[in-house]
LOFINU-748249 format. One record per residue: residue in three letters; y, z, x of N, C-alpha, C in turn. Coordinates in steps of 0.02 Angstrom, whole numbers, always signed. Example, Ala and Ser with C-alpha at 12.3 -4.5 7.8 and 13.67 -1.06 7.14 Angstrom:
REM LOFINU-748249
<rec resn="ALA" n_v="-284" n_w="+390" n_u="+660" ca_v="-225" ca_w="+390" ca_u="+615" c_v="-165" c_w="+390" c_u="+660"/>
<rec resn="SER" n_v="-112" n_w="+354" n_u="+642" ca_v="-53" ca_w="+357" ca_u="+684" c_v="+2" c_w="+394" c_u="+645"/>
REM end
This chain:
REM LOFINU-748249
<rec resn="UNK" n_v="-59" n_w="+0" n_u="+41" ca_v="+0" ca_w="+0" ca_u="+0" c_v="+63" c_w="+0" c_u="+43"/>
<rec resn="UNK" n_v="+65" n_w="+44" n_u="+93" ca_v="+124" ca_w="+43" ca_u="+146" c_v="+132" c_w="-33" c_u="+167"/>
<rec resn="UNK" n_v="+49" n_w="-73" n_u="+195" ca_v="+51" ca_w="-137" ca_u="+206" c_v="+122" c_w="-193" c_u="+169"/>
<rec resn="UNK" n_v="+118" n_w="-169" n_u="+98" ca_v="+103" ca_w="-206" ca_u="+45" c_v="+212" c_w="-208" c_u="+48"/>
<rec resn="UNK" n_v="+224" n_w="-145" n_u="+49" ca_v="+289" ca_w="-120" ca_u="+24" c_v="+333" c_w="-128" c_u="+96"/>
<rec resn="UNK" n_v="+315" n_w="-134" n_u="+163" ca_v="+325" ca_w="-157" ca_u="+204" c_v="+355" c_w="-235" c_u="+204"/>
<rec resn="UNK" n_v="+323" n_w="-271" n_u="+189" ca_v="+305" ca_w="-350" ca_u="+187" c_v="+355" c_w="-370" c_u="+124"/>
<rec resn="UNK" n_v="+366" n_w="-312" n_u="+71" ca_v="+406" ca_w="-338" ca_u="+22" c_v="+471" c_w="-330" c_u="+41"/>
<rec resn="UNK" n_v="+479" n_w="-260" n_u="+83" ca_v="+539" ca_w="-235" ca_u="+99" c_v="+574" c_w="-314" c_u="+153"/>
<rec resn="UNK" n_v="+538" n_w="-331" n_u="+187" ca_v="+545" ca_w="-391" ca_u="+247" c_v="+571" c_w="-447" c_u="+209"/>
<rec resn="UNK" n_v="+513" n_w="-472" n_u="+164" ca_v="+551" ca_w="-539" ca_u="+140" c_v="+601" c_w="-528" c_u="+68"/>
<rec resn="UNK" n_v="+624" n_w="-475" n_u="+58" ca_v="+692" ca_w="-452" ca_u="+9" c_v="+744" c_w="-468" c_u="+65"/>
<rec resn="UNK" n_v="+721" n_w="-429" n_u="+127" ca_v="+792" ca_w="-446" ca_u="+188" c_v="+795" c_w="-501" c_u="+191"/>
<rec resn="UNK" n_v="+748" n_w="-535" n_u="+227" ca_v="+750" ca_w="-625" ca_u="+236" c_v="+781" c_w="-648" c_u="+172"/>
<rec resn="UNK" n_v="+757" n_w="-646" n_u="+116" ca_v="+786" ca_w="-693" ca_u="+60" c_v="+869" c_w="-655" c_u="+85"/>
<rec resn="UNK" n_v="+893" n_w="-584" n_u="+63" ca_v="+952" ca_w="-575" ca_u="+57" c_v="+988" c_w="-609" c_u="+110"/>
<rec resn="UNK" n_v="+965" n_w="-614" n_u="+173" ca_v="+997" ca_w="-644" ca_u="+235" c_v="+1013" c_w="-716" c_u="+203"/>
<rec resn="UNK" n_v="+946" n_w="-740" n_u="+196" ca_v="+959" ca_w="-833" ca_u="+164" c_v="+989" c_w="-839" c_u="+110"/>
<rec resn="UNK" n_v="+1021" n_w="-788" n_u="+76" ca_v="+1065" ca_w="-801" ca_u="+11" c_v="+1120" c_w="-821" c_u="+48"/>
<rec resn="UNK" n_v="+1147" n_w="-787" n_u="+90" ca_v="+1223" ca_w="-799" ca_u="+98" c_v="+1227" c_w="-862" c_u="+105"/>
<rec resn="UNK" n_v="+1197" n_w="-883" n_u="+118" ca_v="+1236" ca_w="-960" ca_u="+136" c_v="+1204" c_w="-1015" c_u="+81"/>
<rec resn="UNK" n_v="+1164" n_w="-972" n_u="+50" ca_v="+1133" ca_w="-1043" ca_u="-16" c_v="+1174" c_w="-1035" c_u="-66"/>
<rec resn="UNK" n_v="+1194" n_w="-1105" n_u="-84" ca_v="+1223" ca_w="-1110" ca_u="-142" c_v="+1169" c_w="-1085" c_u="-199"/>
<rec resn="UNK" n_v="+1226" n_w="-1070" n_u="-261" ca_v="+1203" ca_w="-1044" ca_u="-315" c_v="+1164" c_w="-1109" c_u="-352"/>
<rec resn="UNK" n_v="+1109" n_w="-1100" n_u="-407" ca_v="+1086" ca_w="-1158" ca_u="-434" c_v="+1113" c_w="-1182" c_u="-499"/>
<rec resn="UNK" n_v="+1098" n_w="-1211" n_u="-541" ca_v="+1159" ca_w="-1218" ca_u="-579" c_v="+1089" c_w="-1203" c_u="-636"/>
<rec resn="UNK" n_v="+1112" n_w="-1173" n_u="-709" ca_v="+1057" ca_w="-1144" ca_u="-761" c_v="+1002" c_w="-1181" c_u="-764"/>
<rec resn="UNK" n_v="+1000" n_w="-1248" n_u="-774" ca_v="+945" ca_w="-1286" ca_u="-763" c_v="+915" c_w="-1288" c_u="-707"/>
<rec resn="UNK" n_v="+936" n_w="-1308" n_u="-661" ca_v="+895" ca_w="-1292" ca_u="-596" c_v="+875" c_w="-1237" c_u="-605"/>
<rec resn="UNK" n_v="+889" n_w="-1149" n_u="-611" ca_v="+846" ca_w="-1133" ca_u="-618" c_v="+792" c_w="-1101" c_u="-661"/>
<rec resn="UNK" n_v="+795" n_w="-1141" n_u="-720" ca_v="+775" ca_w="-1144" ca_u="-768" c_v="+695" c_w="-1188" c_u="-763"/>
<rec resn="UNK" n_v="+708" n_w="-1238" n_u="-708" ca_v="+648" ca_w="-1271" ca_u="-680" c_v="+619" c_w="-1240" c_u="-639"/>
<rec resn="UNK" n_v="+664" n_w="-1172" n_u="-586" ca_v="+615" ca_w="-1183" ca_u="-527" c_v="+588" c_w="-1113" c_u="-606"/>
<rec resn="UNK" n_v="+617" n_w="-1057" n_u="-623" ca_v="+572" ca_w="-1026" ca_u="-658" c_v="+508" c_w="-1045" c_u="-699"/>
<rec resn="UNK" n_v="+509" n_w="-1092" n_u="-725" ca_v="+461" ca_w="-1115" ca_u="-790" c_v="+406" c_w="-1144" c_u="-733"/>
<rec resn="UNK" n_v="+417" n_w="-1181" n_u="-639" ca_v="+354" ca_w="-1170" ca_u="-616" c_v="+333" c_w="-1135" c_u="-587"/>
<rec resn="UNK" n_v="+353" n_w="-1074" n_u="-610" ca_v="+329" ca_w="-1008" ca_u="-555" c_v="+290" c_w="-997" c_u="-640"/>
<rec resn="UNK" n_v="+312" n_w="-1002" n_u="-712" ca_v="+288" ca_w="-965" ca_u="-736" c_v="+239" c_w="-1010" c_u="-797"/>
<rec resn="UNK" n_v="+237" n_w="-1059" n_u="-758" ca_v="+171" ca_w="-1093" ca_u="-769" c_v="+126" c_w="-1121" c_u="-726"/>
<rec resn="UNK" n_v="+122" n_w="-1075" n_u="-676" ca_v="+77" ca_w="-1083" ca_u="-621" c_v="+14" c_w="-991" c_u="-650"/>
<rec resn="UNK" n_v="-30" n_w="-1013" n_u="-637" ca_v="-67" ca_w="-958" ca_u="-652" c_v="-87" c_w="-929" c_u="-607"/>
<rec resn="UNK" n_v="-64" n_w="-861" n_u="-623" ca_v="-72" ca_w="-816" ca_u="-563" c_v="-123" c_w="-781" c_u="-581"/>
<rec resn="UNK" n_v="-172" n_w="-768" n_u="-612" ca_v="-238" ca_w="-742" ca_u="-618" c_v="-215" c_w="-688" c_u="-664"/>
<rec resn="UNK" n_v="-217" n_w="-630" n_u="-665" ca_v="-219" ca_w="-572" ca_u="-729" c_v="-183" c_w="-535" c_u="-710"/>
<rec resn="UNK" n_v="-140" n_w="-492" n_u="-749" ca_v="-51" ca_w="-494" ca_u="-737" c_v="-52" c_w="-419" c_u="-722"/>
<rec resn="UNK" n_v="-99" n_w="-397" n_u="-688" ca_v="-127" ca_w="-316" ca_u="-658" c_v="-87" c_w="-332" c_u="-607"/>
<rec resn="UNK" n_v="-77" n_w="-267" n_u="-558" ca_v="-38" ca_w="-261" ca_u="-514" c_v="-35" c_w="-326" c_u="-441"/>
<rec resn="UNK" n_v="-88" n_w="-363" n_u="-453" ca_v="-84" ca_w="-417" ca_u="-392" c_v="-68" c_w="-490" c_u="-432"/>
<rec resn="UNK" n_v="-65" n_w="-488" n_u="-500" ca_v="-33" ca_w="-527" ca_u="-529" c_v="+37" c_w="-500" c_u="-536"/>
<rec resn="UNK" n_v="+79" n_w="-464" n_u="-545" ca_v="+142" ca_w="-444" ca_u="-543" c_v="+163" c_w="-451" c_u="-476"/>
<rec resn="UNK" n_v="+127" n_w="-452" n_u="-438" ca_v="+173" ca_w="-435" ca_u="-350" c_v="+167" c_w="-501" c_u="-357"/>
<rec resn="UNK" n_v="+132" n_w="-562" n_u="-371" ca_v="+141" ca_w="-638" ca_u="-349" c_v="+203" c_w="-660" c_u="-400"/>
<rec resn="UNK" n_v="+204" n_w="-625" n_u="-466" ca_v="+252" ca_w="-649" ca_u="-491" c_v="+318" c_w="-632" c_u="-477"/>
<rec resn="UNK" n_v="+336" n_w="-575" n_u="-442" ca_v="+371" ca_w="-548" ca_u="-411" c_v="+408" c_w="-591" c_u="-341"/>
<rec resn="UNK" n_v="+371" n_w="-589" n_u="-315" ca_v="+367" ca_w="-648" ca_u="-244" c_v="+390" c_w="-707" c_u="-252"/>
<rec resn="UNK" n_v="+372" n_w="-732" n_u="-322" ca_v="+387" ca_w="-812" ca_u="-325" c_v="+469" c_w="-785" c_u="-354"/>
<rec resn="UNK" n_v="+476" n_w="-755" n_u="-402" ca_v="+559" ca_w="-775" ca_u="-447" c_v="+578" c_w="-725" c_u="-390"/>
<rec resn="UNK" n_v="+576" n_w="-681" n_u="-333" ca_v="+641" ca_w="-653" ca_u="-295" c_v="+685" c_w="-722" c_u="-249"/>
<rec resn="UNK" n_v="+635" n_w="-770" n_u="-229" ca_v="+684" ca_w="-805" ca_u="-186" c_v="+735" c_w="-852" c_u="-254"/>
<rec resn="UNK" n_v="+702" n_w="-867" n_u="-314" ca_v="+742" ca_w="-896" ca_u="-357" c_v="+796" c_w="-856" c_u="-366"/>
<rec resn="UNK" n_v="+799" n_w="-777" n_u="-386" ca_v="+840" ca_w="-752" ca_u="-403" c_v="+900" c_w="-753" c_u="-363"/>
<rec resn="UNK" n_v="+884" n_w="-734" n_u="-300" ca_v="+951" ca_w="-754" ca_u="-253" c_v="+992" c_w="-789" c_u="-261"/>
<rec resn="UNK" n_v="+962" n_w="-843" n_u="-290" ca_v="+1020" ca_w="-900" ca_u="-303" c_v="+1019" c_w="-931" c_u="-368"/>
<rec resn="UNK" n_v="+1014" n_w="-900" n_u="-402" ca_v="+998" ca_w="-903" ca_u="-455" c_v="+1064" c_w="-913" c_u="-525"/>
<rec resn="UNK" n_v="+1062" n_w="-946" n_u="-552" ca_v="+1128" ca_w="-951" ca_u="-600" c_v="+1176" c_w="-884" c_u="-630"/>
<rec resn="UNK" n_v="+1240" n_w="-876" n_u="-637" ca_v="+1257" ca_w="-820" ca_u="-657" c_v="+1219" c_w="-812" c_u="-742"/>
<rec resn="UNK" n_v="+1210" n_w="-865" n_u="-782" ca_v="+1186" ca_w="-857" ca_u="-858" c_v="+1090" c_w="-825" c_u="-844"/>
<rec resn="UNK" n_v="+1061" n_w="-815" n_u="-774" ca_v="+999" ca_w="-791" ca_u="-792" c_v="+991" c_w="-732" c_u="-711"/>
<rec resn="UNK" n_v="+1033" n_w="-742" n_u="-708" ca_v="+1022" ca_w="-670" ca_u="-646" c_v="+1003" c_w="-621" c_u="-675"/>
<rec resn="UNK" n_v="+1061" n_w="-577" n_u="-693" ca_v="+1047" ca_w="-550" ca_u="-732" c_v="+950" c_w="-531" c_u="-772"/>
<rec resn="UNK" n_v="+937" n_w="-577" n_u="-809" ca_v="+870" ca_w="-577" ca_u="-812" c_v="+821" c_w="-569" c_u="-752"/>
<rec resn="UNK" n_v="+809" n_w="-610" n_u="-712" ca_v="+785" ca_w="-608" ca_u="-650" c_v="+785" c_w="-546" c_u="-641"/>
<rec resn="UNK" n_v="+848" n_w="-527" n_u="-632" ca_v="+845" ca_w="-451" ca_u="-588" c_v="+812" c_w="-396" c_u="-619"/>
<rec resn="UNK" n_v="+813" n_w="-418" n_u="-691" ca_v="+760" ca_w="-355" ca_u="-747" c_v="+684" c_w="-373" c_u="-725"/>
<rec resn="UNK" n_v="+678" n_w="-421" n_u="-737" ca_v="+595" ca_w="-455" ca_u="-717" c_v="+571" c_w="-422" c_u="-657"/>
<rec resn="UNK" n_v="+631" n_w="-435" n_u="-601" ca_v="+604" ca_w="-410" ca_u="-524" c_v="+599" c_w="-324" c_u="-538"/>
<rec resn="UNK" n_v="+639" n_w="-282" n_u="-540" ca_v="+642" ca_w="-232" ca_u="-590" c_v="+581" c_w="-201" c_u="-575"/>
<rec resn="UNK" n_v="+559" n_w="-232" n_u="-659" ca_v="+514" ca_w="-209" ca_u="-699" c_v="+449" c_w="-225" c_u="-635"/>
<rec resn="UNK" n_v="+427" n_w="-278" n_u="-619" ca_v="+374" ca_w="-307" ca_u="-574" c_v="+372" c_w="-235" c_u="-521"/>
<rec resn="UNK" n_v="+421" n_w="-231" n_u="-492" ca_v="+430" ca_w="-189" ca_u="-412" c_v="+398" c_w="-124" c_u="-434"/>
<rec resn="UNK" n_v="+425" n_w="-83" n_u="-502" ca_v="+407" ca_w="-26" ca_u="-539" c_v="+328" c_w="-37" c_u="-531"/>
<rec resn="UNK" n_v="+291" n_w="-78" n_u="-595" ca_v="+259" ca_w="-63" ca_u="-604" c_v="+204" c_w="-103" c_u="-547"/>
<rec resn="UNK" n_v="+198" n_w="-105" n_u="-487" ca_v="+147" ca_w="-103" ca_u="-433" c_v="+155" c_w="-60" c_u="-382"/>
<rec resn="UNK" n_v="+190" n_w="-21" n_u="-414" ca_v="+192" ca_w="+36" ca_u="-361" c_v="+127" c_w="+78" c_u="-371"/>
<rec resn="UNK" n_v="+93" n_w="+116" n_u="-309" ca_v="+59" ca_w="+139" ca_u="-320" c_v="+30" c_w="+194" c_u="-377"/>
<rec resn="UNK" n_v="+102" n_w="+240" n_u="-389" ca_v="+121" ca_w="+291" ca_u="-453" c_v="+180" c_w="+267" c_u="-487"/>
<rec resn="UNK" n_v="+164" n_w="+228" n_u="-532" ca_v="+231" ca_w="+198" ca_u="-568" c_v="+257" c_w="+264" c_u="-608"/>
<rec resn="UNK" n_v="+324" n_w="+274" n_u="-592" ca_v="+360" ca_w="+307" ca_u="-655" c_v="+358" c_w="+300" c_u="-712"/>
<rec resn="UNK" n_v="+318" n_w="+339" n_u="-741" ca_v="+313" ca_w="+313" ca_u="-835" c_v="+385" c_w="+302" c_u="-861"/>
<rec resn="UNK" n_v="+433" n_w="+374" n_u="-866" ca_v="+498" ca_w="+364" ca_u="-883" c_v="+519" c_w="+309" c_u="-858"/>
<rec resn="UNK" n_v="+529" n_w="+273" n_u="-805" ca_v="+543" ca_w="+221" ca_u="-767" c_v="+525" c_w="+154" c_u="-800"/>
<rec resn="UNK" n_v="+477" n_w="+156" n_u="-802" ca_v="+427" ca_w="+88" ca_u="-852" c_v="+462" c_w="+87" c_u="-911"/>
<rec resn="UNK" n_v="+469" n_w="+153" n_u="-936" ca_v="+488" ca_w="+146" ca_u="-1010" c_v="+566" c_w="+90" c_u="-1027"/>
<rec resn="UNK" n_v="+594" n_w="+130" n_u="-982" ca_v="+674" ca_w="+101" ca_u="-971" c_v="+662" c_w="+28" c_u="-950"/>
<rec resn="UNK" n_v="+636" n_w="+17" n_u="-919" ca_v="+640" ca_w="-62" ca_u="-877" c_v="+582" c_w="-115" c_u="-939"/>
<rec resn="UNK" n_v="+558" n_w="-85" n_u="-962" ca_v="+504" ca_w="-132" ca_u="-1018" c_v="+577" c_w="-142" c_u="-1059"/>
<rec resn="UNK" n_v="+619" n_w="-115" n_u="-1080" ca_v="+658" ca_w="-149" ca_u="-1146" c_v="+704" c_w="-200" c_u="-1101"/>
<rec resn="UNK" n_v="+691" n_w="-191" n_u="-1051" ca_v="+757" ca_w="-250" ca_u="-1004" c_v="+715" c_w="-303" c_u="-1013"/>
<rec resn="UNK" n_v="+637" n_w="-276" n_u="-972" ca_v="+590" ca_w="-364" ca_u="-961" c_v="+603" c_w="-384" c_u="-1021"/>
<rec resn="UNK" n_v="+586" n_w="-369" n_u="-1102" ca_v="+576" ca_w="-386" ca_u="-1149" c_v="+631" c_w="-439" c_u="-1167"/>
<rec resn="UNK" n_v="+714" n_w="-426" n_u="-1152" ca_v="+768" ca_w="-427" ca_u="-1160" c_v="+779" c_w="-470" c_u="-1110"/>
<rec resn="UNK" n_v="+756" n_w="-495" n_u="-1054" ca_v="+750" ca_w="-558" ca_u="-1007" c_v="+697" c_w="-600" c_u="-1027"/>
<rec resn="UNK" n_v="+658" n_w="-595" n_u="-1063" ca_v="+604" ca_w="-626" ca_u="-1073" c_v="+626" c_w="-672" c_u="-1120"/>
<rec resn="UNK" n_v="+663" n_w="-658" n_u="-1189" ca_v="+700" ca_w="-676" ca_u="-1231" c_v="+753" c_w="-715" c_u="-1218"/>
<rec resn="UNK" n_v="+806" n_w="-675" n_u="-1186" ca_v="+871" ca_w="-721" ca_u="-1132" c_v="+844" c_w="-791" c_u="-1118"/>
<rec resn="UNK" n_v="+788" n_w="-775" n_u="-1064" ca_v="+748" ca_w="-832" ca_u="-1037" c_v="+734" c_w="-901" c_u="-1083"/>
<rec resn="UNK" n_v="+704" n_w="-867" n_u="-1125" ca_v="+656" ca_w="-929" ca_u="-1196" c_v="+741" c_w="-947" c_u="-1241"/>
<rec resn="UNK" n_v="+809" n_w="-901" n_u="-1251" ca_v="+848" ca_w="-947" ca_u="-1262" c_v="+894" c_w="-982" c_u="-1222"/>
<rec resn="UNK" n_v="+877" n_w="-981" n_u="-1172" ca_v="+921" ca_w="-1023" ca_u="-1121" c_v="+864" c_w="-1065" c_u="-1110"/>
<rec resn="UNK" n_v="+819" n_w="-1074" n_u="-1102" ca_v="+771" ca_w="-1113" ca_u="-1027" c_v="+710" c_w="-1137" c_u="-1099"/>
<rec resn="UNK" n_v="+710" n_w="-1112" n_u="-1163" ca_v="+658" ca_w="-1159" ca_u="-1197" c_v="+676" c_w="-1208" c_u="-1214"/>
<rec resn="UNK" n_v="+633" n_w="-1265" n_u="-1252" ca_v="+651" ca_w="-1320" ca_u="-1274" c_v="+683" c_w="-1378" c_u="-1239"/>
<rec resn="UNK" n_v="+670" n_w="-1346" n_u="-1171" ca_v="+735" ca_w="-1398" ca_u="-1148" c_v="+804" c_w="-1415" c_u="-1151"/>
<rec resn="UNK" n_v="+846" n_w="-1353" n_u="-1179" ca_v="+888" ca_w="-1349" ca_u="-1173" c_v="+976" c_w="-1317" c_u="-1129"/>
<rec resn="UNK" n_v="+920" n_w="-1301" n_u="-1081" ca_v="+961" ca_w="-1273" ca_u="-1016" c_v="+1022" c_w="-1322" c_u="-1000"/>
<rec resn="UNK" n_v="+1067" n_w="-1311" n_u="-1006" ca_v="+1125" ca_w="-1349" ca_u="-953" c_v="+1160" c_w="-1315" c_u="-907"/>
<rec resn="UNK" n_v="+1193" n_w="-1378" n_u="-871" ca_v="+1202" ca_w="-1349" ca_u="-787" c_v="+1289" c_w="-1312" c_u="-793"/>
REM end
């Protein structure tokens, strides 16, 4: 687990380092790169399915549109919480009405195809 939280702690720095200088994406862009992180199957959404989903939307989020950061950042959130080895229940509790509430955000910005830039 130290392995695990190590390696996350590293590439949060790296991405934060590689933000500064990446431009932001515009809602659609990342509206695409999300929908193929989250239609790629990551096997069963237990704690080694959350750390991959985790992994894939942090480098999106960085640069990520101001209309879905915001979300992102609940998703990452919620993900980081609950693979921790002792997740905070109180903790979970609070951060489940955000995922829920990005999840939603998400499906009205980024469903149907109706994202614009």
């Amino acid at each position: 687990m130290k392995k695990l939280t190590t390696a996350l702690l590293a590439a949060g720095l790296l991405v934060s380092a590689s933000a500064c200088a990446a431009p932001k994406l515009t809602t659609a862009e990342t509206c695409d790169r999300v929908n193929l992180v989250v239609s790629s199957p990551t096997g069963n959404m237990g704690k080694t399915g959350m750390t991959r989903l985790a992994n894939a939307i942090r480098p999106i989020e960085a640069v990520s549109s101001d209309d879905l950061q915001p979300s992102l950042k609940a998703i990452l959130d919620y993900a980081d919480e609950s693979v921790k080895e002792h997740p905070d229940s109180a903790r979970m509790a609070e951060l489940q009405a955000g995922f829920q509430n990005a999840g939603s955000t998400y499906s009205q910005i980024c469903g149907a195809g109706q994202a614009g830039g």
